[in-house]
C-alpha positions as CSV (number, residue, x, y, z in Angstrom):
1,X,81.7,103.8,71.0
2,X,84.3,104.7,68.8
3,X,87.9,103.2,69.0
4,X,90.8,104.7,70.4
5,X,93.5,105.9,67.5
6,X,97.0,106.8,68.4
7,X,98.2,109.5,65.6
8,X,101.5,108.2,64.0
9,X,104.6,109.6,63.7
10,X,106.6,110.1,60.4
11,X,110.2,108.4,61.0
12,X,111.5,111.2,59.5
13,X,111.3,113.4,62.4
14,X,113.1,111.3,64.4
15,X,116.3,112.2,65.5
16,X,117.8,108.7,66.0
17,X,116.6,105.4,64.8
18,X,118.0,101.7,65.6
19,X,117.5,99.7,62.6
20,X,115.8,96.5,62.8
21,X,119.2,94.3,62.8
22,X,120.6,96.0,65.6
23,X,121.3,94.1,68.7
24,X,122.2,96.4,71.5
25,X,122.4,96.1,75.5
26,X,123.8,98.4,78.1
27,X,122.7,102.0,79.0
28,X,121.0,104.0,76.7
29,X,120.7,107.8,77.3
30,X,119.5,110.6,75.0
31,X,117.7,113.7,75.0
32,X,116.3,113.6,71.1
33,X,113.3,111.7,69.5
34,X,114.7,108.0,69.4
35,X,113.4,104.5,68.0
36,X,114.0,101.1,68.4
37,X,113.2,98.7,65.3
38,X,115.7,96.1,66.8
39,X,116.6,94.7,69.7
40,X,117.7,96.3,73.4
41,X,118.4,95.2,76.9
42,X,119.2,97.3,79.4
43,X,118.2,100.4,81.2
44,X,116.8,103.6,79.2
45,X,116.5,107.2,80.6
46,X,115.7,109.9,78.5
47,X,114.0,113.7,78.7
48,X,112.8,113.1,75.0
49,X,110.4,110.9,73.7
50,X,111.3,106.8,72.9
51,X,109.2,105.4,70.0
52,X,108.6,101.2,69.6
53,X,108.8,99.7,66.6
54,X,106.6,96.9,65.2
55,X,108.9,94.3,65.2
56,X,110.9,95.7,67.9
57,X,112.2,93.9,71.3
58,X,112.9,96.0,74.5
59,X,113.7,94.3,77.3
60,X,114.6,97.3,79.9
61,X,113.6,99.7,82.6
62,X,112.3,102.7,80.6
63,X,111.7,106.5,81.7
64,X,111.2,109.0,79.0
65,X,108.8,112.0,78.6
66,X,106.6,109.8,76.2
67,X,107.3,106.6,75.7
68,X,104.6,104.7,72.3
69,X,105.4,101.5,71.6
70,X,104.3,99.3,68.9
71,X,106.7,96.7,69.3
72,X,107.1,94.1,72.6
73,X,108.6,95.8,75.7
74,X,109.5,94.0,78.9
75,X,110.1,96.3,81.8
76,X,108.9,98.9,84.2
77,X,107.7,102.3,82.0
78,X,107.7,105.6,83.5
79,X,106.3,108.2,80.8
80,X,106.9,112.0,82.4
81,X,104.0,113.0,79.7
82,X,102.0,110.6,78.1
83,X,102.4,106.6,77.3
84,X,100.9,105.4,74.1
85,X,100.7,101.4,73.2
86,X,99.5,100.9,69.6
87,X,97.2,97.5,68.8
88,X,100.6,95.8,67.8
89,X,101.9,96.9,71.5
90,X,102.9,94.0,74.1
91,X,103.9,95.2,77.7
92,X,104.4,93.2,80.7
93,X,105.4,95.5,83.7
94,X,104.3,98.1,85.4
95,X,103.3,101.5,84.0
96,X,103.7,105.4,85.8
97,X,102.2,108.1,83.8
98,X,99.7,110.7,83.9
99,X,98.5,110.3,80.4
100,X,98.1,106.5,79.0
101,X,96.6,105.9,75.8
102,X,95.5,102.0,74.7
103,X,94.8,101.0,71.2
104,X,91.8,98.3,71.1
105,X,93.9,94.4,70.4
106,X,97.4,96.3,72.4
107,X,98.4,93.9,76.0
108,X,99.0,95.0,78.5
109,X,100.1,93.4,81.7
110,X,100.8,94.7,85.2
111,X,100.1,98.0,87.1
112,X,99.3,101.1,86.2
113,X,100.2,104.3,88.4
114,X,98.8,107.7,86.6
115,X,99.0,109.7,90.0
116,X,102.5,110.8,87.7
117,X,105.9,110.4,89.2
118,X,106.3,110.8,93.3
119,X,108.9,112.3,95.2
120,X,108.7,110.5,98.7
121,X,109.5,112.7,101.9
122,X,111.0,111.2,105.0
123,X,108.9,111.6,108.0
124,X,109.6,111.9,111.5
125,X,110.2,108.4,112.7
126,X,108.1,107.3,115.6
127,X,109.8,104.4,118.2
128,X,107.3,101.4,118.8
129,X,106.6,98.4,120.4
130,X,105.0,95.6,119.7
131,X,101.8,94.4,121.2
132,X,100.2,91.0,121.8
133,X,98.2,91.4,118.2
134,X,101.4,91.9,116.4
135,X,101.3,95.7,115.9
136,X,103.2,98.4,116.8
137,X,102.0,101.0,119.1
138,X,103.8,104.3,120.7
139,X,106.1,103.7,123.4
140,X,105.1,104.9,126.5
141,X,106.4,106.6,129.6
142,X,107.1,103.9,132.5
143,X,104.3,106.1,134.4
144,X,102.5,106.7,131.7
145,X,99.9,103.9,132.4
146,X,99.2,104.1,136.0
147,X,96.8,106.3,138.5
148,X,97.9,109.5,139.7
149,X,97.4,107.7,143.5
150,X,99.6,104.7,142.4
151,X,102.1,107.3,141.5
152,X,101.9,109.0,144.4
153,X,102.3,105.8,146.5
154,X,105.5,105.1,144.8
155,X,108.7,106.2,147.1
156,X,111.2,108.5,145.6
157,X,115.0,107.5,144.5
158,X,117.2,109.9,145.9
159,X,119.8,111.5,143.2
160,X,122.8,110.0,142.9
161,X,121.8,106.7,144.6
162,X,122.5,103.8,143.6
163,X,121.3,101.1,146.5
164,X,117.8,99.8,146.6
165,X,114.7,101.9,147.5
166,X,113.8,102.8,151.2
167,X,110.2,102.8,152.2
168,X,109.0,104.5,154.5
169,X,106.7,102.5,156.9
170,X,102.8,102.5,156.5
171,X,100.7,103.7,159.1
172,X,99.0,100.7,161.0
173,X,95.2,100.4,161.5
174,X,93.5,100.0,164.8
175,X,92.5,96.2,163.7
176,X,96.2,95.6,162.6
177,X,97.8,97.0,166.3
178,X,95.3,94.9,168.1
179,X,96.3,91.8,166.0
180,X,100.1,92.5,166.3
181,X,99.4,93.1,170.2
182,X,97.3,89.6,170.6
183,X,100.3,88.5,168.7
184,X,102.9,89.7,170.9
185,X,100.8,88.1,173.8
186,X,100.7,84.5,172.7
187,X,104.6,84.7,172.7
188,X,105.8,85.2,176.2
189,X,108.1,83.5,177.4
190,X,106.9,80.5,179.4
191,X,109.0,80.0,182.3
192,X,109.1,76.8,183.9
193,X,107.7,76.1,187.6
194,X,110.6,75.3,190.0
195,X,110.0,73.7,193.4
196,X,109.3,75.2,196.3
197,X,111.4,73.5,198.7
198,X,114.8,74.8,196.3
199,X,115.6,71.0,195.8
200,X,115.2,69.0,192.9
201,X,114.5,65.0,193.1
C-alpha cells in the first residue's frame, strides 16, 4: 500500500507568515492564507486556511477552513474543509473535520470527529422523576397509575373546598348487619335485681 503524501505549499502564496523568532499570544483572527514558524498561545479563528511550520509551537484552540500542520500544536482543531498533519506533525487534542489527512511517522493524540461541525437544537424539555434504579422516567398523573374501579371509588372534592373529604357511607352486607346486631345485643344494659319486699338490709 502506498503512503499517504500531503502536497506542499510554496510560502510564497501565503498571505501572512510569522517568522520563526516570533513569540506571540492573545487572539489571532484573519481571513487570508497564514503561517506560523514561531511560537503562539492563544485562541485562533479564521475562514482561511492556517499552515504549521516545522519548527513551529501552537499552543491554542484552532478553527480554520483547513488547518496542515507540520510543526507541534496543542489544542482542540476544528478544520471547516480538510485537516492535513505532515510526518513532522505532533497534535494532542481533539480533531473536528470532514476531511483529515495523516502522513505515515505524524502523532496524533485524542479524538477525532469527521461527522463536520454540528449545530445543536434545543429540544422540548420533558419533567422527570427519579426511580429506585437511579433513572429518570416521565412524570405521571396522580391517577395515572390506578384502576378505573379504584378511581371510581374515590369520593369527590367539592370546588372551592377547603376541609377534609366526606364519604359517603358503604352499604353494609347481610353478614356485617347481623354481626353489628349480635353486637348491639351483648351490650344491654344490665340492670341490677332489687328486692322484692322494697327494703334493703
Amino acid at each position: 500500500m502506498a503512503e499517504v503524501r500531503i502536497k506542499d505549499i510554496d510560502e510564497h502564496e501565503i498571505d501572512t507568515i510569522l517568522a520563526e523568532d516570533i513569540d506571540f499570544e492573545g487572539h489571532l483572527s484573519f481571513k487570508k492564507p497564514l503561517m506560523i514558524k514561531g511560537k503562539f498561545k492563544g485562541e485562533i479563528a479564521s475562514t482561511s486556511s492556517l499552515y504549521i511550520g516545522e519548527k513551529a509551537y501552537v499552543e491554542a484552540s484552532t478553527e480554520a477552513a483547513v488547518v496542515s500542520s507540520k510543526g507541534t500544536h496543542k489544542g482542540n482543531i476544528v478544520g471547516h474543509a480538510r485537516v492535513e498533519l505532515f510526518s513532522t506533525a505532533r497534535v494532542e487534542g481533539d480533531i473536528t473535520t470532514p476531511d483529515f489527512i495523516m502522513e505515515s511517522g505524524s502523532k496524533f493524540n485524542g479524538l477525532c470527529n469527521m461527522g463536520g461541525v454540528k449545530k445543536e437544537t434545543p429540544q422540548a424539555q420533558q419533567t422527570t422523576t427519579s426511580n429506585a434504579n437511579g433513572g429518570g422516567a416521565p412524570a405521571q398523573h396522580p391517577h395515572q397509575g390506578q384502576s378505573q374501579a379504584q378511581q371510581q371509588n374515590q369520593p369527590l372534592k367539592p370546588a372551592g373546598s377547603a376541609g377534609p373529604i366526606a364519604q359517603a357511607p358503604q352499604p353494609q352486607t347481610q353478614a356485617q348487619q347481623q354481626q353489628s346486631q349480635q353486637q348491639q345485643g351483648q351490650q344491654k344494659p344490665v340492670v341490677p335485681p332489687t328486692n322484692q319486699g322494697g327494703q334493703q338490709k
